[in-house]
C-alpha positions in Angstrom: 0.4 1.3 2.8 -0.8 -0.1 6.0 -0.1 -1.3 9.4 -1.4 -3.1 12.7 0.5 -2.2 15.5 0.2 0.2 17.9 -2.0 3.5 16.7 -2.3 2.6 13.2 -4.4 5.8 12.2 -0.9 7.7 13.3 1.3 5.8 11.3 -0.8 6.4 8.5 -1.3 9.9 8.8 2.9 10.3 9.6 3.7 7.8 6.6 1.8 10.5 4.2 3.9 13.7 5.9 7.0 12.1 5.7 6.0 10.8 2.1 5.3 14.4 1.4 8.7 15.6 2.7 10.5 13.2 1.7 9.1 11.7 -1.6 6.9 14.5 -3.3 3.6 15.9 -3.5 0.9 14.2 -2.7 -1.7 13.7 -5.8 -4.3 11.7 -4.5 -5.2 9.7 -1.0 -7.7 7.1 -0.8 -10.2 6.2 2.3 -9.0 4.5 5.1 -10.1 0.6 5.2 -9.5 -1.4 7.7 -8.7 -5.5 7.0 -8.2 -8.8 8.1 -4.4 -9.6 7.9 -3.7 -11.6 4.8 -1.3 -14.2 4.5 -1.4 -14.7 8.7 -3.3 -15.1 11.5 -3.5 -12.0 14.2 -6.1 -10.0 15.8 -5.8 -6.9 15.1 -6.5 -5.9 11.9 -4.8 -3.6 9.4 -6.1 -0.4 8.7 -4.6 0.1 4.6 -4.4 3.5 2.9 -3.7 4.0 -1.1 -1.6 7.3 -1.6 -0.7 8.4 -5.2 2.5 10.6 -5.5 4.3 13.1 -7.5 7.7 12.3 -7.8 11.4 13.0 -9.3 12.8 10.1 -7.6 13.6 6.8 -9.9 12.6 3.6 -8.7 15.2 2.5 -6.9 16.1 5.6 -5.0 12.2 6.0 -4.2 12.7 2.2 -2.8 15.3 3.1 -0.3 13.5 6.2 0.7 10.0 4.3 1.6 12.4 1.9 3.6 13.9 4.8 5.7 10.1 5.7 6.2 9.4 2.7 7.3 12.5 2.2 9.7 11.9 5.8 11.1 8.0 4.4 11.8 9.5 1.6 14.1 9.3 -0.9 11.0 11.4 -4.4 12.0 12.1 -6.6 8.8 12.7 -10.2 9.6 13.0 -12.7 6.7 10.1 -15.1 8.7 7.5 -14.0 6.6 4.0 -11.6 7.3 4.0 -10.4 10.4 2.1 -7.7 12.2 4.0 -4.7 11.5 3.9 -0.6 12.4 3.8 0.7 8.7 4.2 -0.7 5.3 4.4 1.0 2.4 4.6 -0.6 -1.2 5.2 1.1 -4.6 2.0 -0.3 -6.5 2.4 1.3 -9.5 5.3 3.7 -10.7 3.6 5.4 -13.9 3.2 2.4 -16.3 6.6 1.3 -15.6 7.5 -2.3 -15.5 10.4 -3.8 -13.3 11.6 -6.9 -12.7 14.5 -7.9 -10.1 15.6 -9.5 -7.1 15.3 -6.6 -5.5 12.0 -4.6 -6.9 9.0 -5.4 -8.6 6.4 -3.1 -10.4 3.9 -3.4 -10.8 3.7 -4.7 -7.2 3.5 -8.4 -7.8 0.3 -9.9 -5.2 -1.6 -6.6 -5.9 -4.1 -8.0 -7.7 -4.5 -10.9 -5.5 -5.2 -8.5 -2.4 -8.7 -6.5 -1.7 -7.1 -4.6 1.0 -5.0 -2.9 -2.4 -7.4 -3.0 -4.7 -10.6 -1.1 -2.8 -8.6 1.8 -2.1 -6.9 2.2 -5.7 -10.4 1.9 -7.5 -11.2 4.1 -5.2 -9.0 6.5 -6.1 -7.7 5.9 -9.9 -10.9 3.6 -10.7 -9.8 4.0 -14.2 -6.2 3.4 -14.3 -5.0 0.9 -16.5 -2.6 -2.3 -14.6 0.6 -2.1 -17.2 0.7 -5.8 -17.3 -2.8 -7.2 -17.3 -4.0 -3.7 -19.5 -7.5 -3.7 -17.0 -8.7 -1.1 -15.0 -8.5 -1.2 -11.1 -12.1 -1.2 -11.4 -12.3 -4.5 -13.1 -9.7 -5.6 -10.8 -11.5 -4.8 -7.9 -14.6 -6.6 -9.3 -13.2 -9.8 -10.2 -10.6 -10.4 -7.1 -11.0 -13.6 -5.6 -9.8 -12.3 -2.3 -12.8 -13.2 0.3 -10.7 -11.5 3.1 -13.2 -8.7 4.9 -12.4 -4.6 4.0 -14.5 -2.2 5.2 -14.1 1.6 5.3 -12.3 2.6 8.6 -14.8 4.9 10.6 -12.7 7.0 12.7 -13.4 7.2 16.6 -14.6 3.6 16.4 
């Protein structure tokens, strides 16, 4: 997840309470990083968070749940492409589940294309296995050709 607008440590740290209330229990949270935006030009950078959860919810259900999430976090979806944006959260992975529609993809379909993912989930499940490509997030990591800066976010900066 991750966001650049307004305080984006805040929206972080409310995405993972309401994630916890709303969604399950929490398992595992990565670092914060802080990133260039990718796919646009704006100034202020991301800050990006990788949160693993526990969860009853199926796919879909957990889908329209993130989305309230993200609507309660001030979250405006146009149709005009990346824009800066409060919060964003993605469903990465769901167990080694693979989907395919219109209207949901998992694994998360750029995710391996995308540092700003893929430092934070080595981070935190260096050893997990991509159910498509069967290689870690390690290896992922290593071999991304995403040049886009990610650094770890040092709070009170």
């Amino acid at each position: 997840m991750g966001g650049n607008v307004g305080d984006r440590m805040d929206y972080l740290c409310r995405s993972v309470d309401l994630l916890r209330n709303e969604v399950g229990q929490i398992a595992g949270i990565s670092a914060v990083y802080e990133s260039e935006p990718w796919g646009f030009d704006d100034p202020q950078w991301f800050l990006n968070q990788v949160v693993a959860v526990e969860t009853n919810l199926r796919p879909f259900v957990l889908l329209e749940c993130i989305q309230r999430i993200e609507q309660t976090l001030g979250r405006l979806r146009t149709h005009c492409g990346y824009q800066p944006r409060t919060i964003d959260i993605d469903i990465l992975l769901y167990g080694n589940h693979i989907i395919n529609t219109s209207k949901l993809v998992i694994p998360h379909l750029r995710m391996t294309e995308r540092m700003f993912v893929l430092q934070p989930i080595a981070e935190l499940a260096p050893d997990m296995e991509h159910p498509v490509l069967r290689r870690t997030m390690k290896y992922l990591k290593e071999h991304c050709t995403d040049r886009k800066q990610v650094k770890l976010y040092e709070l009170g900066l």
